[in-house]
C-alpha positions as CSV (number, residue, x, y, z in Angstrom):
1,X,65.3,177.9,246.8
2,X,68.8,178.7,245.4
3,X,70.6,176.3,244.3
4,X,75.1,175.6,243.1
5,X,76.5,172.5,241.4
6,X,79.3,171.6,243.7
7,X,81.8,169.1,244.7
8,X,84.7,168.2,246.9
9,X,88.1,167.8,246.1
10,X,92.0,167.8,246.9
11,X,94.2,170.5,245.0
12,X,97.4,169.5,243.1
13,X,100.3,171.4,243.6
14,X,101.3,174.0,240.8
15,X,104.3,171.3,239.7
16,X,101.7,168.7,238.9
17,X,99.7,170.8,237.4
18,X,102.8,172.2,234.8
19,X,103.3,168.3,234.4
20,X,99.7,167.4,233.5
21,X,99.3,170.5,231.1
22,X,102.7,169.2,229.4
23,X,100.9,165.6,228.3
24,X,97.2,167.4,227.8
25,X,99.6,169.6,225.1
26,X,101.0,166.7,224.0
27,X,98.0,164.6,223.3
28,X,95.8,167.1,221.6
29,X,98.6,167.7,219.2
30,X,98.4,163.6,218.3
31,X,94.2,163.7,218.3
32,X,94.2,166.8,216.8
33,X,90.8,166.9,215.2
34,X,89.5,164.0,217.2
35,X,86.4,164.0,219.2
36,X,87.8,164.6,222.9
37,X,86.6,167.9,225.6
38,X,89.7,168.7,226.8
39,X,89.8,169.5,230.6
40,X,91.6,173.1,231.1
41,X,94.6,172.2,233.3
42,X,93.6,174.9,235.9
43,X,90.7,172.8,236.3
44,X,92.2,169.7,237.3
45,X,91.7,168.9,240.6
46,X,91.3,165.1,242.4
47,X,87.3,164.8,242.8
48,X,86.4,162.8,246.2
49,X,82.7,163.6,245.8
50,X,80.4,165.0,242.9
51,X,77.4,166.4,244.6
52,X,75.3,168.0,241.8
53,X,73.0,170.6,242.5
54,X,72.8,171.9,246.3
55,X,70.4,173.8,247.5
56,X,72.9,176.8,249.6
57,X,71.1,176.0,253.0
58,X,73.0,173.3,252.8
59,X,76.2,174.2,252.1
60,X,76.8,175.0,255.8
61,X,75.8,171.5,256.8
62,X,78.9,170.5,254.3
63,X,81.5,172.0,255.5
64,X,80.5,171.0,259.1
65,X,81.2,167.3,257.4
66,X,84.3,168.4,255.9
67,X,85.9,170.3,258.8
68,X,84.8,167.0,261.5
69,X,86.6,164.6,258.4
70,X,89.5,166.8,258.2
71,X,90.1,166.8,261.9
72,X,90.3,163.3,261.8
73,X,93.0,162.7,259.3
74,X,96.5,163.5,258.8
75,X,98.3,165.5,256.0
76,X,99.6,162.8,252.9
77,X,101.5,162.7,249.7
78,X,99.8,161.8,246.2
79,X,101.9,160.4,243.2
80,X,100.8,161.1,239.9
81,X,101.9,159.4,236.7
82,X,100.7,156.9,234.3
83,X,98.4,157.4,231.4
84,X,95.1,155.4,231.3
85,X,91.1,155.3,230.4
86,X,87.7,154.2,231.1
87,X,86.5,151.6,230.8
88,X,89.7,150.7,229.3
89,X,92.2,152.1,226.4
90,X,90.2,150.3,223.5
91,X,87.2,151.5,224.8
92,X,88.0,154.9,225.8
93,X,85.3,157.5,227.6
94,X,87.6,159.0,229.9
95,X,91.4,160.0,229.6
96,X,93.1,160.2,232.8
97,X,96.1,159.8,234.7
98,X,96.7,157.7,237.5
99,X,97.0,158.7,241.7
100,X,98.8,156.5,243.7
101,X,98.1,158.1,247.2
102,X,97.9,156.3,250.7
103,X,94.3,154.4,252.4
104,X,93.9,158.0,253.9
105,X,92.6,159.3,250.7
106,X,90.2,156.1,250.8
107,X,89.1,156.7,254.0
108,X,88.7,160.4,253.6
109,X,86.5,159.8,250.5
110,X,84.2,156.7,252.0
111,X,83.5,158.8,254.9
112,X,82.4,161.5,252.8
113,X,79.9,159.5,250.5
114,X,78.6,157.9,253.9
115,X,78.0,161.5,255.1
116,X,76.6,163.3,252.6
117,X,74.6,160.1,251.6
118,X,72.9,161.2,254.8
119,X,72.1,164.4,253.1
120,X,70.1,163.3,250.7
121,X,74.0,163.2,247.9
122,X,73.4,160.0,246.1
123,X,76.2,157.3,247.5
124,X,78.9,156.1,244.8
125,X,78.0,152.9,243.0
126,X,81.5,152.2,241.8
127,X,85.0,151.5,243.7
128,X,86.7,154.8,244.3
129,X,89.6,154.9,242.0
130,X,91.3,157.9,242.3
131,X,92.4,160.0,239.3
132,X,92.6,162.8,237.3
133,X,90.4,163.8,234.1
134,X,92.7,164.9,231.1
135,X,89.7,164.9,228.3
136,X,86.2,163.3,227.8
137,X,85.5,161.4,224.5
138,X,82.4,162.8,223.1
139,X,78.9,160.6,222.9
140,X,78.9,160.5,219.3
141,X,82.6,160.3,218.3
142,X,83.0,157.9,215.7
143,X,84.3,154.6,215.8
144,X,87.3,155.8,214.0
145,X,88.2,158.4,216.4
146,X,87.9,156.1,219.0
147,X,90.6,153.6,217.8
148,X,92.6,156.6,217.1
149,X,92.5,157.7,220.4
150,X,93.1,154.3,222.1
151,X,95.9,153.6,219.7
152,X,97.4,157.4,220.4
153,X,96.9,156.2,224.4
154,X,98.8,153.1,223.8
155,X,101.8,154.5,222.1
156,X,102.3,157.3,224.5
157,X,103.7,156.7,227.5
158,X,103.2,158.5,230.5
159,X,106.0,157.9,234.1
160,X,106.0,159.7,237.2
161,X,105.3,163.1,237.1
162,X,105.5,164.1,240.3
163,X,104.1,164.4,244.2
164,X,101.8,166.7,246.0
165,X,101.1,167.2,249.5
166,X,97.4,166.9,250.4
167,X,97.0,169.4,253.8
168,X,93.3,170.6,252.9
169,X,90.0,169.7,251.4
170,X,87.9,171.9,249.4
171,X,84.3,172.2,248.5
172,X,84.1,174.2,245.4
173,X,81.1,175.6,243.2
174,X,81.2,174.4,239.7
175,X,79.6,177.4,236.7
176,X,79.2,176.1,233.8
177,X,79.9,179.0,231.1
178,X,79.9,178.5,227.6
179,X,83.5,179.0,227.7
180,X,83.8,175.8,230.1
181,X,83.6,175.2,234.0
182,X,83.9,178.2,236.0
183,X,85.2,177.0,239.2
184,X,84.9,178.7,243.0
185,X,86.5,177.4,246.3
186,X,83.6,178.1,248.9
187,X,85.3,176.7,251.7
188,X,89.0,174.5,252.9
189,X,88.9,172.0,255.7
190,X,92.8,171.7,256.7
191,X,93.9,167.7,257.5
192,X,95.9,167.4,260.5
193,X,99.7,168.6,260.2
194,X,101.6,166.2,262.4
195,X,104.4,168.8,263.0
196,X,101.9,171.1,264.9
197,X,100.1,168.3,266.9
């Protein structure tokens, strides 16, 4: 049985994308050295589901899911902006910055992990919290790198940096390579466009 990593997502638009590849620049200068996997900016995208491995029977079964959810929703804007980590600043495993979008994207996302639940996709265990992944601190990065990197977080502040309009979802196939994530779209779902209904 052949099998992909995949997930679903929303693209950003190629403004964001600029924006977010400005601070990813920026940061890396101030950790130079420090133990963070940066995230290539082409590979930014806002993840609504994680599946894993998928077997490719399958994969028609999800884009049946993603073309019903799309149907059902309309186009929305995202705003992107503000610098931030998980668990938290002090603690940092995660660099991100923040999405401010409408309950669409909530809904969008929930009715996906219901759906592919039913697929056998293990459900999320945590709130949905939409953002995106600048850089990953590594397991074994010293406790000294990880108070440089919360103190470089802290003094660097991120504003607005700008909108998108959501019109699609996208399941995509994830490669891993040793030069990073390879990523293919396999398939868009296009949200509603109130103009044309």
């Amino acid at each position: 049985m052949e099998v992909i990593r995949a997930f679903i997502a929303v693209d950003l638009s190629p403004e964001i994308e600029r924006s977010l590849e400005q601070v990813s620049d920026q940061l890396k200068q101030r950790l130079r050295g420090v133990a963070v996997r940066w995230v290539p900016p082409k590979n930014m995208h806002l993840t609504l589901k994680f599946l894993g491995d998928v077997s490719i029977s399958n994969v028609d079964l999800l884009k049946e899911i993603l073309q019903s959810e799309a149907e059902k929703h309309p186009q929305f804007e995202i705003s992107v902006g503000e610098l931030g980590a998980f668990p938290s600043i002090h603690r940092p495993r995660v660099i991100w910055i923040g999405v401010k979008s409408p309950p669409t994207l909530g809904d969008i996302q929930h009715d996906i992990d219901q759906r592919t639940a039913r697929l056998g996709y293990a459900p999320e265990e945590r709130k949905f919290s939409p953002h995106l992944t600048l850089g990953r601190v590594v397991r074994n990065a010293s406790s000294e790198d990880t108070h440089q990197i919360g103190e470089a977080l802290s003094a660097y502040a991120v504003g607005f940096l700008g909108a998108a309009r959501i019109a699609a979802i996208h399941l995509y196939r994830s490669d891993l390579s040793p030069q990073g994530a390879q990523y293919t779209r396999l398939f868009s779902a296009p949200l509603k466009n109130p103009e044309t209904s």
